[in-house]
Structure formats: C-alpha cells, structure tokens
N, C-alpha and C positions, 0 to 999 in steps of 0.2 A: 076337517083334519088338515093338518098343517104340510106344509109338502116342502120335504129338505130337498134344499138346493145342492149338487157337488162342484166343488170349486174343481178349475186343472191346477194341477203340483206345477208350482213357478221353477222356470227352467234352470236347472244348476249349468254354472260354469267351474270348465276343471281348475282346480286350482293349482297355481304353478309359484315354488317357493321364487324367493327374491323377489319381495314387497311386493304382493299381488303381480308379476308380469308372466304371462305366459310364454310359453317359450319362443322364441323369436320375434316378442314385442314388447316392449317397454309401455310406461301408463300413457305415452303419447301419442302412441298409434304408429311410432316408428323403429324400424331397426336399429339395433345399437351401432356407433359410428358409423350413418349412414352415406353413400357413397366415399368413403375412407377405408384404404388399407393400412392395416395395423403396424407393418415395415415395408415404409417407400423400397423400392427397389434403387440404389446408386449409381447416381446418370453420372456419363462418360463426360470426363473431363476435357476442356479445349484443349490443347497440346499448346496452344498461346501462354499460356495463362499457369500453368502450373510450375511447379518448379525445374522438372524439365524442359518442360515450354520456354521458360524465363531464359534457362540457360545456353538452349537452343537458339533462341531467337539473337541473345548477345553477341552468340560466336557468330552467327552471321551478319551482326552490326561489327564487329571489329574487322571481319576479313572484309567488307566491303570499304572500309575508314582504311586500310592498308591499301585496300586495291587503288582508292584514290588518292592515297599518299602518293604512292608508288606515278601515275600518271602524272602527278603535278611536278614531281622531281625531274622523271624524264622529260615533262614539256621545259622545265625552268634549264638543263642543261642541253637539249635541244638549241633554245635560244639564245643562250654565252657562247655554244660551238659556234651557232652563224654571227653572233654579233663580234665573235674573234675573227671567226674569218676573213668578213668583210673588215675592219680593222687592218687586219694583215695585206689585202689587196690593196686598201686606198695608202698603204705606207710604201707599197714596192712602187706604184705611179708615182708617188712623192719626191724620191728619192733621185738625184741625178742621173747620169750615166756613169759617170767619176764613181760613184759610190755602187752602183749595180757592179762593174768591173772588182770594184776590191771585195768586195763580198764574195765574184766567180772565181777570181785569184785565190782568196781564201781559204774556200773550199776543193777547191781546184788542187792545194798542194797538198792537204791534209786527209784527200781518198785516194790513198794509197793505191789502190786494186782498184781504184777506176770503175765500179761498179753504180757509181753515183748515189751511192749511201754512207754513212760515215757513224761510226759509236760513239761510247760516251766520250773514250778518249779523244778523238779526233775530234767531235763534238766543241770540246771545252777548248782545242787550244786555237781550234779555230775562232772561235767568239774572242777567244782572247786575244788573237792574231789583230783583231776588228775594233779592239778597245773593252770588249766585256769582259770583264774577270768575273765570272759567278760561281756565286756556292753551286757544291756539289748537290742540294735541295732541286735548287733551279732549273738542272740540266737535267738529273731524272725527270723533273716535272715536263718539260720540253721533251723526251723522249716517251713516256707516260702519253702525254697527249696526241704528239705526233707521230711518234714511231713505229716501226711495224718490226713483228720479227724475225730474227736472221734465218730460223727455220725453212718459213716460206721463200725468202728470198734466194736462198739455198736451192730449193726444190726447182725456183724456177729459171736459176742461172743452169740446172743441170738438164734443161730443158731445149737450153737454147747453146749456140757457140763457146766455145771456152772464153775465160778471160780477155782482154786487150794482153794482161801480163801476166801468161800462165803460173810460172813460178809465184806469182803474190798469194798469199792467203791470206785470212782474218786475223786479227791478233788472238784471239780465242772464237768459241762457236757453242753453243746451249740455246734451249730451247725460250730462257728468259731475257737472253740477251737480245737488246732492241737497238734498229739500225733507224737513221732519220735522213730521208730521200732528201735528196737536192732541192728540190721544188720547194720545200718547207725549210730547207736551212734560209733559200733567199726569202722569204716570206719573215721571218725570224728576225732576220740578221736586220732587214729593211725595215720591220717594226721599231725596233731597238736604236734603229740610226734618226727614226723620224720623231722620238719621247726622248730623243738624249737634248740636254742643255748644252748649247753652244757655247756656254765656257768649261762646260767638262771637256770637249771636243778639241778645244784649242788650251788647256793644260795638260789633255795628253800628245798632243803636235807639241808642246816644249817640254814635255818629258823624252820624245826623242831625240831630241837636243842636246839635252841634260841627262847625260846617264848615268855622271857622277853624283847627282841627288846635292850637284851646290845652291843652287837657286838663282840661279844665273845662264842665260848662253855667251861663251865667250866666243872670241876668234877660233881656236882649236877645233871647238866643236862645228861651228859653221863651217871648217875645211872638213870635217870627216863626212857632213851630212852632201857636202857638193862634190866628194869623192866618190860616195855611195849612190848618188844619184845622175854619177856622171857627167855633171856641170864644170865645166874649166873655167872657174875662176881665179882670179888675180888675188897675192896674196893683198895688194893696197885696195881691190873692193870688199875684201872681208873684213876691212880693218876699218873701213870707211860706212860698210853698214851698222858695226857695233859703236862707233864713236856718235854716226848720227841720232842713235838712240838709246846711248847710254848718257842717261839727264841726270845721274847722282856718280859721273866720273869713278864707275867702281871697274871699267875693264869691263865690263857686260852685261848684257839685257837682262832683267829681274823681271817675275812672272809679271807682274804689274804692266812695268812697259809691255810687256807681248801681246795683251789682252787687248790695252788699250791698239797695239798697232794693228791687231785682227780682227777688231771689232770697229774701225774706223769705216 
C-alpha cells in the first residue's frame, strides 16, 4: 500500500499594492529616496553675497575711497602750506634792508590803531603803497590764507592794556571780518618784491616822475621829485641831467632812455 506523502503549504508573503513593494521597501531592497529629505531645509545666506551683503559691502567701499580721498587732499594742502611758507621766508632773506624798511613804512602808516594787524582795506592800499595794485580776488585770497579773525583778536586786546590810541577803533567789526598780522604782511609784501621783474620796478620809479602820464620826465618834474625828497638842487643840474640824457632833443627822458640808465 502506497504511503501519501504531505507537502508544507509554501509560505505566502503579504501582498502590498504598488507593483509588488511592500510597505516600506521597494523591489530593491531599498527605502524610497534613501538617505534624502523630500524639502531641503534653506541655508542661511553670507551676508557677503547677497543683495544686502552687496549693498552693504559697497557703502563701505565708498566711505573708505572718501576717507582716503579726504587724507590725500589734506596731505597734498599740507604740502603747498609748507612749500608757501618756506617760499615766503627764503624771499624776506632776499630782499635788502632798503626794501625791508619800505615794506615796515608801509604797513607802519596804514595800521591805523597800531594793533599790528591791518584789513582788507588797509590791506590793499598798502600793497598798493609797495607797487601792487590787485584785484579784490587776490587780497581776500591773502586774507583767506593768512588771516585770522578780528573776533579773537578782539577778545584778546580786552585781555590785555588798552590801545597805544585809545580813541582809534576798527573801521567795522563782525565775526567774518579777517585782520592779516604784520608778520605775514612782511612775508607777503617781500614775496612779491622777490617774483617782481625789474623793469616793472623801474616803470613804476618813472611813473613817479611822470604823473602827468606824458611819457617823458622833464626838468619840472625832477624839481618836485628833489623837493619831496628834500635834495637842494640847482636849477642848471636838473637841466643838466635831462640834456645829458635826452638823445632824441625832445626836453626829457622817455621810458626808454630810463630803463636803459637803470639798468646800466
């Protein structure tokens, strides 16, 4: 008699819809998107790099492109102020004694209240006094640079002794109003005498000759200039200078001849 075998029942696996995978495995034996999150999380931006970063980083590329503007200006005006000054000092050694005198004459008549400061006005007619005629640019610029204001100077006269001439006062007084010390008018003045051309020098010596604007110095004016200067002359050596050197027989010296006899 035959003897029935029984088989074991082959083992079911559960079945998990979505093409055979069971649940949390796919046919490959792996996690679906394995080690992958499904939304990265938003990393923190450089603050370099972004557009406030960008903007940021700019403004402090300009403030620092000003800051060194700014440094390079004051070093470059630094260097004109000393290269003026020294300038100014190798002109006042330059300059005679003759010419130191008419500069302190100068100044000497034109500060009034003796304070040893002087304004615009005084300023100008002084230079002018000296041969400078300059524009009104020029002498603010010269006060601008050198000058200090009458404010302080103010403050510190009320500090100290009254005036030499109490009754004098300023011609005006404001807080903008700028006064230029002695020390820098000669500084100034002896600049200006040491860059002048020596035939400008000697057509303004025969303009005070000539103050009729003829073009000529005659006898007359040789008697006013040795009355003014207190020289007793004869009237046959004023006649005798002008004949010696008038070479075109017109009666008197013409710019020409003067030039040539001062520059001989």
């Amino acid at each position: 008699m035959a003897t029935s075998t029984t088989h074991q029942p082959f083992p079911s696996r559960p079945y998990a819809p979505g093409l055979g995978r069971t649940s949390g495995q796919n046919t490959f034996g792996g996690t679906p998107y394995a080690g992958q999150t499904p939304f990265a999380a938003p990393q923190p931006q450089n603050p370099g790099y972004g557009p406030s970063g960008t903007a940021s980083g700019a403004a402090v590329t300009t403030q620092q492109q000003r800051e060194a503007q700014r440094l390079e200006r004051e070093r470059q005006e630094r260097l004109e102020r000393e290269r003026r000054e020294v300038e100014e000092r190798s002109a006042l050694e330059q300059i005679s004694d003759e010419q130191k005198e008419e500069i302190n004459e100068a100044f000497g008549l034109f500060d009034l209240d003796k304070d040893h400061h002087i304004d615009y006005h005084e300023l100008r007619v002084a230079l002018k006094a000296l041969g400078f005629d300059l524009p009104k640019s020029d002498i603010l610029a010269i006060l601008q640079t050198h000058g200090i204001p009458a404010s302080s100077l103010n403050q510190s006269n009320a500090r100290q002794q009254p005036l030499a001439h109490p009754d004098a006062r300023p011609a005006f007084t404001g807080p903008a109003r700028l006064l230029l010390p002695e020390a820098a008018f000669q500084l100034i003045a002896a600049q200006r005498m040491v860059s002048r051309d020596p035939q400008e020098e000697i057509l303004r010596a025969f303009e005070l000759f000539d103050t009729d604007n003829k073009g000529r110095i005659e006898v007359g004016d040789l008697r006013r200039v040795a009355r003014e200067l207190g020289e007793g002359l004869q009237e046959e050596e004023l006649r005798a200078m002008i004949e010696e050197f008038d070479v075109r027989g017109e009666g008197g010296i013409d710019r020409e001849a003067f030039l040539g006899i001062c520059l001989q």
